[in-house]
PyMOL Python script that loads the backbone (N, CA, C, O; Angstrom):
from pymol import cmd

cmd.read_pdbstr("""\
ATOM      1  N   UNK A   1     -39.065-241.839 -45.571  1.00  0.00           N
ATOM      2  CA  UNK A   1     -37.708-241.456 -45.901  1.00  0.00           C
ATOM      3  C   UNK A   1     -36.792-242.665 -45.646  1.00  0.00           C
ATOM      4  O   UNK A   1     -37.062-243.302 -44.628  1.00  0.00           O
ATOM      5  N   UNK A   2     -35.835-243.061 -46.334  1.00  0.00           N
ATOM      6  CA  UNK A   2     -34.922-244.380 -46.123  1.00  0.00           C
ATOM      7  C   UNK A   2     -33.801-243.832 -45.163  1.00  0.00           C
ATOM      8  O   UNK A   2     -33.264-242.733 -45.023  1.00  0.00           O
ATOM      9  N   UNK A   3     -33.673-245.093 -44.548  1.00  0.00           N
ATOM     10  CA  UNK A   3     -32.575-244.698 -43.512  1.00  0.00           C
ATOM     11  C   UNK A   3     -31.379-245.597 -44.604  1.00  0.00           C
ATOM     12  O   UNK A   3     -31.201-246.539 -45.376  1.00  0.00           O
ATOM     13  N   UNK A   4     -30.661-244.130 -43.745  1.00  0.00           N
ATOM     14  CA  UNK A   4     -29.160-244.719 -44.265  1.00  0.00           C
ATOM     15  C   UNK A   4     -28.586-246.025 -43.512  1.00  0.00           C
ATOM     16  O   UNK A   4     -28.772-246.502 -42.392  1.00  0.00           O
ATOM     17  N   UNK A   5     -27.746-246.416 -44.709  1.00  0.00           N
ATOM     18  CA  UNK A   5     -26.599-247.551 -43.509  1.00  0.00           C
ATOM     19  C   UNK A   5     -26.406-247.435 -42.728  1.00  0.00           C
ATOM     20  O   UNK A   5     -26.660-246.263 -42.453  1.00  0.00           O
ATOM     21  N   UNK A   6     -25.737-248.328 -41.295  1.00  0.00           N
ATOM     22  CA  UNK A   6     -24.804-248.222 -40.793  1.00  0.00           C
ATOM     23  C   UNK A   6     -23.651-248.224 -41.578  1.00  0.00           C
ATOM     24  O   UNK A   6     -23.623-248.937 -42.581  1.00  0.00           O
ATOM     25  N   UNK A   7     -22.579-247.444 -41.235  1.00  0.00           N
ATOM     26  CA  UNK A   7     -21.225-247.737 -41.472  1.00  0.00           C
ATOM     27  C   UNK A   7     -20.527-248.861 -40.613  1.00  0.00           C
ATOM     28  O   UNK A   7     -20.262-248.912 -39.412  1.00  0.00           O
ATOM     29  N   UNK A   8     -20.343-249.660 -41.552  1.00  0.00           N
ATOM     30  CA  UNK A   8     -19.457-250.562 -40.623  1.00  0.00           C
ATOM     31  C   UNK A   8     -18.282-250.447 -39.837  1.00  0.00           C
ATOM     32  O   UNK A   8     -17.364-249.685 -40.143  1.00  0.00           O
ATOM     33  N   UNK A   9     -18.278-251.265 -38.713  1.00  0.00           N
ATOM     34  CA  UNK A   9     -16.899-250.946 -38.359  1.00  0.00           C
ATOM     35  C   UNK A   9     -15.340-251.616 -38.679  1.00  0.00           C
ATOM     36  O   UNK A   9     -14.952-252.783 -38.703  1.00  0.00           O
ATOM     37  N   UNK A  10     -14.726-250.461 -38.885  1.00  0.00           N
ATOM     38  CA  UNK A  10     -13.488-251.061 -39.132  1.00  0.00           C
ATOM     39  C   UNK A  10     -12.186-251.730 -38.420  1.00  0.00           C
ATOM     40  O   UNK A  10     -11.749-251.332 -37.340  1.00  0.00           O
ATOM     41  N   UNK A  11     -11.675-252.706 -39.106  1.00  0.00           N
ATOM     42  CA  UNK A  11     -10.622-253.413 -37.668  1.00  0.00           C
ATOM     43  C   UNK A  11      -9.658-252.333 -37.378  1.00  0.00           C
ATOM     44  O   UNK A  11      -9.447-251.970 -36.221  1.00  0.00           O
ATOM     45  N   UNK A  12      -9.062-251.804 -38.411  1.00  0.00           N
ATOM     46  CA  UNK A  12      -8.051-250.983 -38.206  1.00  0.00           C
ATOM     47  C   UNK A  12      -8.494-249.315 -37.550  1.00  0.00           C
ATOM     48  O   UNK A  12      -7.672-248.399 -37.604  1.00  0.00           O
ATOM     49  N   UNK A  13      -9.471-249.181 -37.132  1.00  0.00           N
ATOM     50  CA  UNK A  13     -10.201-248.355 -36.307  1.00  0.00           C
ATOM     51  C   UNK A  13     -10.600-248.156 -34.713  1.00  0.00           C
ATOM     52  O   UNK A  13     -11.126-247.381 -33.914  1.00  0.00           O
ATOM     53  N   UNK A  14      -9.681-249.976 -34.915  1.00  0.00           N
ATOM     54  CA  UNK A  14     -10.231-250.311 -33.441  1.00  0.00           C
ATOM     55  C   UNK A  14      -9.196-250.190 -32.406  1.00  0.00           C
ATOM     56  O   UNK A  14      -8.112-250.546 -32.868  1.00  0.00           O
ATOM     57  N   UNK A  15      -9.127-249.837 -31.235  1.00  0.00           N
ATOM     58  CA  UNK A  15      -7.554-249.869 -30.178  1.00  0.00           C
ATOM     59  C   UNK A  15      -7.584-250.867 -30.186  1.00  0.00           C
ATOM     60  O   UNK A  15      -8.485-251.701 -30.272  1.00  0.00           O
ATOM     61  N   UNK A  16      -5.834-250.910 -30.030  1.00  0.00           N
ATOM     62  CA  UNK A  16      -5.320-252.332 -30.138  1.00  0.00           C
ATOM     63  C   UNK A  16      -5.592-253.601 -28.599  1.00  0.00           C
ATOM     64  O   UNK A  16      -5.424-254.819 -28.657  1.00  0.00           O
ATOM     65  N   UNK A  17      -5.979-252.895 -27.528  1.00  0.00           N
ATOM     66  CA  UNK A  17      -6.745-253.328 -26.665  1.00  0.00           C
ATOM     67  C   UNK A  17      -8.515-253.324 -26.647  1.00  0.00           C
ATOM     68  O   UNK A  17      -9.139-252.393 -26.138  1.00  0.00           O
ATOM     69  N   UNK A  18      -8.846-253.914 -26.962  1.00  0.00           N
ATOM     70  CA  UNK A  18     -10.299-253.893 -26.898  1.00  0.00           C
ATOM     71  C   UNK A  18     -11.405-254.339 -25.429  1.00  0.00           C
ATOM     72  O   UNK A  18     -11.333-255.465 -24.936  1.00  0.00           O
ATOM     73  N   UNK A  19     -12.145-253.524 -25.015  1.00  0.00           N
ATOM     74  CA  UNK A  19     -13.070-253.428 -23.999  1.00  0.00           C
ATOM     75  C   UNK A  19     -14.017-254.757 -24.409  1.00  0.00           C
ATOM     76  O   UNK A  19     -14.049-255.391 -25.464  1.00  0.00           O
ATOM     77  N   UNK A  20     -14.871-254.949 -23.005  1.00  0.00           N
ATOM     78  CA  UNK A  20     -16.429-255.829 -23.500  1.00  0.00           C
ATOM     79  C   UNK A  20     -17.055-255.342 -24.572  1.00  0.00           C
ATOM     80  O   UNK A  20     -17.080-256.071 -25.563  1.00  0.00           O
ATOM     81  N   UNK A  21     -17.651-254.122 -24.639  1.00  0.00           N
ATOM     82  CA  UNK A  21     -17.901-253.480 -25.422  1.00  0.00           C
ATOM     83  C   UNK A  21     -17.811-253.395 -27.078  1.00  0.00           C
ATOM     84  O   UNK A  21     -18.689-253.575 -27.922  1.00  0.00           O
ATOM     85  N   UNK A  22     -16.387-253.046 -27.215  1.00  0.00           N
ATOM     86  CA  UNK A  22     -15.861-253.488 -28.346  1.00  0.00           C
ATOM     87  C   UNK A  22     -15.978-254.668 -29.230  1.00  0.00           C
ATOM     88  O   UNK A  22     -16.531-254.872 -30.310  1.00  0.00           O
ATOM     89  N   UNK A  23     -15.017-255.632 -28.115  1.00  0.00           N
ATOM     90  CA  UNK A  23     -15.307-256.858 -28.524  1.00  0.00           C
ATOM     91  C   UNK A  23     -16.437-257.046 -29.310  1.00  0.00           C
ATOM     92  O   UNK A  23     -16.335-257.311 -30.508  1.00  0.00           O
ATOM     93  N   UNK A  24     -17.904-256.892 -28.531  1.00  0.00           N
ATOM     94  CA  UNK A  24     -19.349-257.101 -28.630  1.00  0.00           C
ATOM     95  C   UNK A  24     -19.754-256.563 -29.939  1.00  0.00           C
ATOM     96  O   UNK A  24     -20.630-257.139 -30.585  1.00  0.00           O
ATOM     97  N   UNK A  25     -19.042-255.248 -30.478  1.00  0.00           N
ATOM     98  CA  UNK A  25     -18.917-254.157 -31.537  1.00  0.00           C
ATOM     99  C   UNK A  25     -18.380-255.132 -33.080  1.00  0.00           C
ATOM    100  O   UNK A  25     -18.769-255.316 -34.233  1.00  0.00           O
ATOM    101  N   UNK A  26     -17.657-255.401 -32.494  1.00  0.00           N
ATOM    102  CA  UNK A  26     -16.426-256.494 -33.432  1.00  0.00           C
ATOM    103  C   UNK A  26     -16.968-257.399 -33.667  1.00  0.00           C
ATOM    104  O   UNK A  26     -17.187-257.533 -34.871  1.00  0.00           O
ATOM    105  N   UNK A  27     -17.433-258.387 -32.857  1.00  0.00           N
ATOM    106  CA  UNK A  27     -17.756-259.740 -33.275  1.00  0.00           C
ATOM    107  C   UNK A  27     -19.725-259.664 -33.251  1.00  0.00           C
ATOM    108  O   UNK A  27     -20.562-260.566 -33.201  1.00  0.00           O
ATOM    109  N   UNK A  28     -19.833-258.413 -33.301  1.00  0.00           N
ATOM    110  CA  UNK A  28     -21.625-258.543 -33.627  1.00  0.00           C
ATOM    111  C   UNK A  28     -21.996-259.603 -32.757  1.00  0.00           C
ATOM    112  O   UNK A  28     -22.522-260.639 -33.163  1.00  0.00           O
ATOM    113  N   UNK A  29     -21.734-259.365 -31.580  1.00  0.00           N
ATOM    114  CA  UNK A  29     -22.504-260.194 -30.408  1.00  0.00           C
ATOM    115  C   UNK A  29     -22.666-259.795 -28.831  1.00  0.00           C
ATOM    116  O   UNK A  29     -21.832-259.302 -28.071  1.00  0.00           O
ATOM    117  N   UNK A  30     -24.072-260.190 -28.587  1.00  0.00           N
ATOM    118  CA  UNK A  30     -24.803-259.779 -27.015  1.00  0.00           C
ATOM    119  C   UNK A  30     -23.591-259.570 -26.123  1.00  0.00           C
ATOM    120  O   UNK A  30     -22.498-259.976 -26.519  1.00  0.00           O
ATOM    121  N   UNK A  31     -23.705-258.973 -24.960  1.00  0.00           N
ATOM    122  CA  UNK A  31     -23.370-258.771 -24.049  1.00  0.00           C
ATOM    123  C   UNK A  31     -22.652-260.403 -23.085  1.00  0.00           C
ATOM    124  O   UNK A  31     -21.621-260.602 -22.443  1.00  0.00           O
ATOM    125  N   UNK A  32     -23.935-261.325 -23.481  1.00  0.00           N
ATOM    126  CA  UNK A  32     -23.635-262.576 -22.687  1.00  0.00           C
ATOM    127  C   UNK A  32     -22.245-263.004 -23.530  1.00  0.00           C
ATOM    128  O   UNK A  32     -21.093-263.071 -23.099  1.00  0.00           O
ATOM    129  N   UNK A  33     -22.810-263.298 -25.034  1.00  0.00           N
ATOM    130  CA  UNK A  33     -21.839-263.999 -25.670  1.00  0.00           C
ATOM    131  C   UNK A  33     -20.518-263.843 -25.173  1.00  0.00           C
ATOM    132  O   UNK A  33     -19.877-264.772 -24.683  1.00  0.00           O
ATOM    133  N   UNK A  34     -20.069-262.584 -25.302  1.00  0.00           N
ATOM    134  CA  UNK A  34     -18.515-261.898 -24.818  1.00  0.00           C
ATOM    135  C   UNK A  34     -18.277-262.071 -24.054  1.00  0.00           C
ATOM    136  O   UNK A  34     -17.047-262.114 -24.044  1.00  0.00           O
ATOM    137  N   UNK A  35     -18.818-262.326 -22.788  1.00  0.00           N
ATOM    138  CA  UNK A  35     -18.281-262.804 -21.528  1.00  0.00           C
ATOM    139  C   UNK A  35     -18.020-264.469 -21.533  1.00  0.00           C
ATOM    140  O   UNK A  35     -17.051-265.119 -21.139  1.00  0.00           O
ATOM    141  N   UNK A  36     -19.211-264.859 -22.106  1.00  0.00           N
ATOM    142  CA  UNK A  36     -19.010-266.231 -22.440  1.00  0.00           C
ATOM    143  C   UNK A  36     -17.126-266.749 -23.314  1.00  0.00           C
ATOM    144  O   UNK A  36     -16.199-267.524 -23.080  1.00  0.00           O
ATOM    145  N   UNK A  37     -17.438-265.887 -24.159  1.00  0.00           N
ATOM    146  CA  UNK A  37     -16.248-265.996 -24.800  1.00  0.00           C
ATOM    147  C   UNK A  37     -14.819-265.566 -24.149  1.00  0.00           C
ATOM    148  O   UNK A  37     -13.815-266.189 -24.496  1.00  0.00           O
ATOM    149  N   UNK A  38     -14.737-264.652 -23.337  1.00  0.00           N
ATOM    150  CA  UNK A  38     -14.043-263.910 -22.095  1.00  0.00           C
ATOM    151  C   UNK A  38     -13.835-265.089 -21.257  1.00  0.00           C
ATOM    152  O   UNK A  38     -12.998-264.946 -20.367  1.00  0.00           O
ATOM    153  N   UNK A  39     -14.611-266.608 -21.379  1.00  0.00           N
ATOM    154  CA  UNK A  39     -14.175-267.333 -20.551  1.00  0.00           C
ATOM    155  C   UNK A  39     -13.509-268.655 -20.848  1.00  0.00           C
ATOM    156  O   UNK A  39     -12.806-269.565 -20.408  1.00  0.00           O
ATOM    157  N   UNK A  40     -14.183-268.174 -21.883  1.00  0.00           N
ATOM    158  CA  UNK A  40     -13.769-269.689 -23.065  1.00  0.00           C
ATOM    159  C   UNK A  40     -11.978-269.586 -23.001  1.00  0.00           C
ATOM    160  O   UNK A  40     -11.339-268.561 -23.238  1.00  0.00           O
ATOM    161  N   UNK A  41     -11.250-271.263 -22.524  1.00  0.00           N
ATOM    162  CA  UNK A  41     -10.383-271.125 -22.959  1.00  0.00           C
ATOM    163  C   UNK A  41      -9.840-271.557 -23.927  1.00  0.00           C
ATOM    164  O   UNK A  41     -10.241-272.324 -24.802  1.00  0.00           O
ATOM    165  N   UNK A  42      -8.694-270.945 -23.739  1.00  0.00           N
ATOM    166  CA  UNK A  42      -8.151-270.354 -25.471  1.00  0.00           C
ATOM    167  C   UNK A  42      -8.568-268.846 -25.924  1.00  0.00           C
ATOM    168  O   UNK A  42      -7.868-268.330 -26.795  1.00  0.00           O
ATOM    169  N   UNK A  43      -9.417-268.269 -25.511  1.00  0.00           N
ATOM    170  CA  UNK A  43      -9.750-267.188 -26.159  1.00  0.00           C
ATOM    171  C   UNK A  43      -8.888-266.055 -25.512  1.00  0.00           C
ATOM    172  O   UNK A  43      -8.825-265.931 -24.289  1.00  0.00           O
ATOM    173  N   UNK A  44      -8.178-265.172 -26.444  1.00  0.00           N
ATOM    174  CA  UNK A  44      -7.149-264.331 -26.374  1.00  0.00           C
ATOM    175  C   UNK A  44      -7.804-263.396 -25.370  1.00  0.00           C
ATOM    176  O   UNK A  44      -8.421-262.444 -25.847  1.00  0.00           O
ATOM    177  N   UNK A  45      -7.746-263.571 -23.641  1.00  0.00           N
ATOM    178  CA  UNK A  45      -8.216-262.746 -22.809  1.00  0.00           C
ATOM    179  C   UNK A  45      -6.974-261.942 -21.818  1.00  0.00           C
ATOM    180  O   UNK A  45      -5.966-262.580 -21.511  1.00  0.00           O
ATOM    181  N   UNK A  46      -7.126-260.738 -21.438  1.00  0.00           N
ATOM    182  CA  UNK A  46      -6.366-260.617 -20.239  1.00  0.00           C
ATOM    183  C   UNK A  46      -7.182-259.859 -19.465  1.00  0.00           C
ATOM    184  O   UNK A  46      -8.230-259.363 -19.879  1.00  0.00           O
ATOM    185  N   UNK A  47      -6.693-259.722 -18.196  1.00  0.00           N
ATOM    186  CA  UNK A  47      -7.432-259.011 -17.201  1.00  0.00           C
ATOM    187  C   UNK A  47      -6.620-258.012 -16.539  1.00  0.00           C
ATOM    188  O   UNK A  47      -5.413-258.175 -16.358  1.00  0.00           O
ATOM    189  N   UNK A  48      -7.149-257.156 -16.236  1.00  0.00           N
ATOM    190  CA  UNK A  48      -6.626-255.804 -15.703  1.00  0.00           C
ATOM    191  C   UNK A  48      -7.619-255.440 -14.968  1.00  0.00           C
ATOM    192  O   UNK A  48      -8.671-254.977 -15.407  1.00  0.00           O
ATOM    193  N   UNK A  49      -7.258-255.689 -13.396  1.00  0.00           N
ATOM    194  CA  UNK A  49      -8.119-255.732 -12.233  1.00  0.00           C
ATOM    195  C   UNK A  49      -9.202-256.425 -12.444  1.00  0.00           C
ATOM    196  O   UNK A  49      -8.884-257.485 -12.984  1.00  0.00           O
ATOM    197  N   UNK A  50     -10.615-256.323 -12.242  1.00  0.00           N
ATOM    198  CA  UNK A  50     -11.746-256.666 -12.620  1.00  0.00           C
ATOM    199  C   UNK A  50     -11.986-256.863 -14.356  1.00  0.00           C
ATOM    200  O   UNK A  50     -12.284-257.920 -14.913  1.00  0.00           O
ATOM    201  N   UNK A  51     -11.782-255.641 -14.953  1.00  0.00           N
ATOM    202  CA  UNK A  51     -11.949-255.770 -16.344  1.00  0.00           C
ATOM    203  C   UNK A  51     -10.969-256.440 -17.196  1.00  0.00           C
ATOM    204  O   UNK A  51      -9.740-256.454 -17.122  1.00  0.00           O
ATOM    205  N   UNK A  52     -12.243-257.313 -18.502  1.00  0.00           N
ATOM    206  CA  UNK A  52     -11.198-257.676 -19.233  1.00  0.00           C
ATOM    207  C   UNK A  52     -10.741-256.817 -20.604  1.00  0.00           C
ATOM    208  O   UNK A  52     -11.348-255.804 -20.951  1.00  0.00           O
ATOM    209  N   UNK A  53      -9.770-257.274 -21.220  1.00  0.00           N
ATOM    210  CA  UNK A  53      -9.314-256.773 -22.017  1.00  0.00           C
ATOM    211  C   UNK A  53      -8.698-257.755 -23.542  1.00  0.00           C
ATOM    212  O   UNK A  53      -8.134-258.819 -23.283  1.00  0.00           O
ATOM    213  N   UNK A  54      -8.803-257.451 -24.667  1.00  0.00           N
ATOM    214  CA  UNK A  54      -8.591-258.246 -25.405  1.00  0.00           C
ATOM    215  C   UNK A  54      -7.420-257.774 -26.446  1.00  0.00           C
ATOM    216  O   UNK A  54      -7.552-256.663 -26.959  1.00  0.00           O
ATOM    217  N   UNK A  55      -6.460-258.444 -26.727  1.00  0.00           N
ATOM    218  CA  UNK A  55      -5.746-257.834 -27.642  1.00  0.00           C
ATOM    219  C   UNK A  55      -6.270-257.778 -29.151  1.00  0.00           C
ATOM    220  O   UNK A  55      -6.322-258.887 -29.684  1.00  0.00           O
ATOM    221  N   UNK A  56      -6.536-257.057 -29.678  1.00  0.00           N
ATOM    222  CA  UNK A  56      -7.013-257.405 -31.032  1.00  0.00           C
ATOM    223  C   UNK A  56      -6.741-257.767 -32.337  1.00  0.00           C
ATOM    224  O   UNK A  56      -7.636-257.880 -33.175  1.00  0.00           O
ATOM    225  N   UNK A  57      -4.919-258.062 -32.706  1.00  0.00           N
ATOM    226  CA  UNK A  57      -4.571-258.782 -33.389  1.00  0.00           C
ATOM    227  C   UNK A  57      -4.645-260.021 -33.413  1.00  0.00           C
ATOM    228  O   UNK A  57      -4.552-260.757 -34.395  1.00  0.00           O
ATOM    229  N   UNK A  58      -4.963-260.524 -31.394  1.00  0.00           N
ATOM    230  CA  UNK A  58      -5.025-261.875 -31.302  1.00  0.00           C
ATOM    231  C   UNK A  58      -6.124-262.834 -31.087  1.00  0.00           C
ATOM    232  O   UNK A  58      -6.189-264.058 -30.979  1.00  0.00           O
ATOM    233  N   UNK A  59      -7.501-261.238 -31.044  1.00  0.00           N
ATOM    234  CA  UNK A  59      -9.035-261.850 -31.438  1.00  0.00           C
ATOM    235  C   UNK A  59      -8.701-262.069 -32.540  1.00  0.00           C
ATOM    236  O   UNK A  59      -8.711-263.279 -32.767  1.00  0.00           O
ATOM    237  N   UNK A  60      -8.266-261.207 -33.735  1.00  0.00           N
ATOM    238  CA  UNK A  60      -8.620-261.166 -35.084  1.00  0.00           C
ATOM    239  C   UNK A  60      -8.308-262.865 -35.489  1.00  0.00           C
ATOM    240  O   UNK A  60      -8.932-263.871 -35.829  1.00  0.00           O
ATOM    241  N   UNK A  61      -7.243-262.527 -35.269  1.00  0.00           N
ATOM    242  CA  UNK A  61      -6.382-264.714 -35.473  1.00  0.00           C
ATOM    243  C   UNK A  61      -7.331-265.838 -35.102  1.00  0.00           C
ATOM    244  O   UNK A  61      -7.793-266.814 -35.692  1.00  0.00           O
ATOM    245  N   UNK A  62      -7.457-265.207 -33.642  1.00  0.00           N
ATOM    246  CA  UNK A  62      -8.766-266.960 -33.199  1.00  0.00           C
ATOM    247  C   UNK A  62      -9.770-266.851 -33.939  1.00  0.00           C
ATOM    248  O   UNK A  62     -10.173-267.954 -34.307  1.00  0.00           O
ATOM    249  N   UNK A  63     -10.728-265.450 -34.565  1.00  0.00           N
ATOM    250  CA  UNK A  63     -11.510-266.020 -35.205  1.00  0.00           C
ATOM    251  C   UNK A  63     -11.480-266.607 -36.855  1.00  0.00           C
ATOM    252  O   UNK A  63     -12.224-267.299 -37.549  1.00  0.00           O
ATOM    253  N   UNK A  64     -10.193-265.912 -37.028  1.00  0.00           N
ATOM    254  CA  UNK A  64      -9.780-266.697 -38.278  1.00  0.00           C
ATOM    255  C   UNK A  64      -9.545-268.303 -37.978  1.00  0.00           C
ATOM    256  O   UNK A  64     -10.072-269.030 -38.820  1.00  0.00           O
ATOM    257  N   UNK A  65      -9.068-268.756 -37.260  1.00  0.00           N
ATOM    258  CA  UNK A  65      -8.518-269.758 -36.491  1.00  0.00           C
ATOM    259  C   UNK A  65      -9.502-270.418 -36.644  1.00  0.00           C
ATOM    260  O   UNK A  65      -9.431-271.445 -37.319  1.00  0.00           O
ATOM    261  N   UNK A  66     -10.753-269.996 -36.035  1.00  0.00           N
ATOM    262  CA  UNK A  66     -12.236-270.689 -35.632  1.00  0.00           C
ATOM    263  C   UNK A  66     -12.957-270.986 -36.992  1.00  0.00           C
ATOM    264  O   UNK A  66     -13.570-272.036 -37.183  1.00  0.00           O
ATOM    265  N   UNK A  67     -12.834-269.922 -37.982  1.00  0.00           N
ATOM    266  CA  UNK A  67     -13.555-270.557 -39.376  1.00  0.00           C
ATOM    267  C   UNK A  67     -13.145-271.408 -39.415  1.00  0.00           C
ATOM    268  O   UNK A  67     -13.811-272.443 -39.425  1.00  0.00           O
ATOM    269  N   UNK A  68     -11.365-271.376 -39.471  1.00  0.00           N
ATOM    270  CA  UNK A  68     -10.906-272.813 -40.757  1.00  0.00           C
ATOM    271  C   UNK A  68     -11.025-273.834 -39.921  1.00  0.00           C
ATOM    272  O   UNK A  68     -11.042-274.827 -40.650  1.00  0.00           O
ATOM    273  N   UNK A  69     -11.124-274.201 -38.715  1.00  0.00           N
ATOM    274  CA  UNK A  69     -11.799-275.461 -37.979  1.00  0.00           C
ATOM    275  C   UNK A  69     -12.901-275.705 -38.164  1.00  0.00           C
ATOM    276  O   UNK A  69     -13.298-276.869 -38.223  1.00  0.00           O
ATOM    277  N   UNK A  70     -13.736-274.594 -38.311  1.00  0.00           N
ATOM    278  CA  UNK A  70     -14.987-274.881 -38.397  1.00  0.00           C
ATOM    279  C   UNK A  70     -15.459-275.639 -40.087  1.00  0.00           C
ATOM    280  O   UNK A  70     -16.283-276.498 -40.401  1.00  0.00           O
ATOM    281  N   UNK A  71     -14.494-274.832 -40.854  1.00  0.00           N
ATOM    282  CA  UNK A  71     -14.630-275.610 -42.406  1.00  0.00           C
ATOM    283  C   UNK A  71     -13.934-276.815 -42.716  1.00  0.00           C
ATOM    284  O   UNK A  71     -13.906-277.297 -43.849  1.00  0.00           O
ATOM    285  N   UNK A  72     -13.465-277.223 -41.884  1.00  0.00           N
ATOM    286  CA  UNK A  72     -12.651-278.348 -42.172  1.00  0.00           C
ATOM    287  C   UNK A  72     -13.550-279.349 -42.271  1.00  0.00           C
ATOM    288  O   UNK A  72     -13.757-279.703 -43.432  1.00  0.00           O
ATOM    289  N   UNK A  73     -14.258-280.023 -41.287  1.00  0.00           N
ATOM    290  CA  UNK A  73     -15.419-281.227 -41.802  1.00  0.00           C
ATOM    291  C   UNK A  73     -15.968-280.573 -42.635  1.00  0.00           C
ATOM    292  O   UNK A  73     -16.791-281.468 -42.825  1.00  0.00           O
ATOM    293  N   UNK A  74     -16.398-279.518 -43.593  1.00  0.00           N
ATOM    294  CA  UNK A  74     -17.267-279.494 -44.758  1.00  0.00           C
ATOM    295  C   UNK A  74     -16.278-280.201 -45.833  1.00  0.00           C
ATOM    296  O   UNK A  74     -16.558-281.238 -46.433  1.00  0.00           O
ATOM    297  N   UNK A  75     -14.685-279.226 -46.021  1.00  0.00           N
ATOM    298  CA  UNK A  75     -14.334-279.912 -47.275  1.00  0.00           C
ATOM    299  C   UNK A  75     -13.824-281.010 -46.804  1.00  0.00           C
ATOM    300  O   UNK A  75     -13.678-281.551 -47.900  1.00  0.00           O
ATOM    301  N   UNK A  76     -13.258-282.128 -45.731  1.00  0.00           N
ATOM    302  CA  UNK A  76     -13.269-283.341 -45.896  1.00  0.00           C
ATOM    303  C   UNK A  76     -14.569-284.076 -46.561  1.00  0.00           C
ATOM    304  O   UNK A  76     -14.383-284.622 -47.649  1.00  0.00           O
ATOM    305  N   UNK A  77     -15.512-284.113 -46.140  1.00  0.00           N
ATOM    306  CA  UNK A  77     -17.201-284.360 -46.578  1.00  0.00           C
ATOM    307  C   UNK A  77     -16.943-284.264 -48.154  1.00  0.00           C
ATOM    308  O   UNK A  77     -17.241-285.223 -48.866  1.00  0.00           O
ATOM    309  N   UNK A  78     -16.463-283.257 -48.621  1.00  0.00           N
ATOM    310  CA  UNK A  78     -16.553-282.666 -50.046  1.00  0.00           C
ATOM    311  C   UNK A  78     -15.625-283.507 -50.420  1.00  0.00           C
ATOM    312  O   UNK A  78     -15.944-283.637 -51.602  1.00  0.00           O
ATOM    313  N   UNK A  79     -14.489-284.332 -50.237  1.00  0.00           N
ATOM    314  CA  UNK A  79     -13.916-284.959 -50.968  1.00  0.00           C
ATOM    315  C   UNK A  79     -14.367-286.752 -51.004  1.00  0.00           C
ATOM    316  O   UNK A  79     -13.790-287.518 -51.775  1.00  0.00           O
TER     317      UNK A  79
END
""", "prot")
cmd.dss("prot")
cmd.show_as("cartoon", "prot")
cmd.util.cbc("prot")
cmd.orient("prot")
């Protein structure tokens, strides 16, 4: 019998504070990564006691942020 899809998840589905969890949900990555990234600075973190917390208009931005840095040496190369 075929398994169905996952349904993906949606941004606008998500609280506007996002958990480890989430995050991990969002950016399709391990447990380590997110903390890793939770430490990385620059990365849109806050903390509330022990736990962190992420705003998620301002994940959404860094990782937009992070492509177009990341594409930038391709199309210099390309010209």
């Amino acid at each position: 019998m075929p398994t169905k899809p996952k349904q993906g998840l949606k941004f606008e589905d998500l609280p506007d504070f996002l958990t480890i969890k989430e995050l991990q949900q969002y950016l399709r990555c391990g447990e380590t990564r997110a903390y890793e990234l939770a430490n990385t600075k620059g990365f849109p973190t806050m903390r509330h006691g022990s736990r962190f917390i992420f705003p998620k208009d301002k994940v959404k931005a860094w990782v937009e942020r992070e492509v177009e840095l990341r594409m930038l040496p391709k199309r210099l190369k390309a010209l």
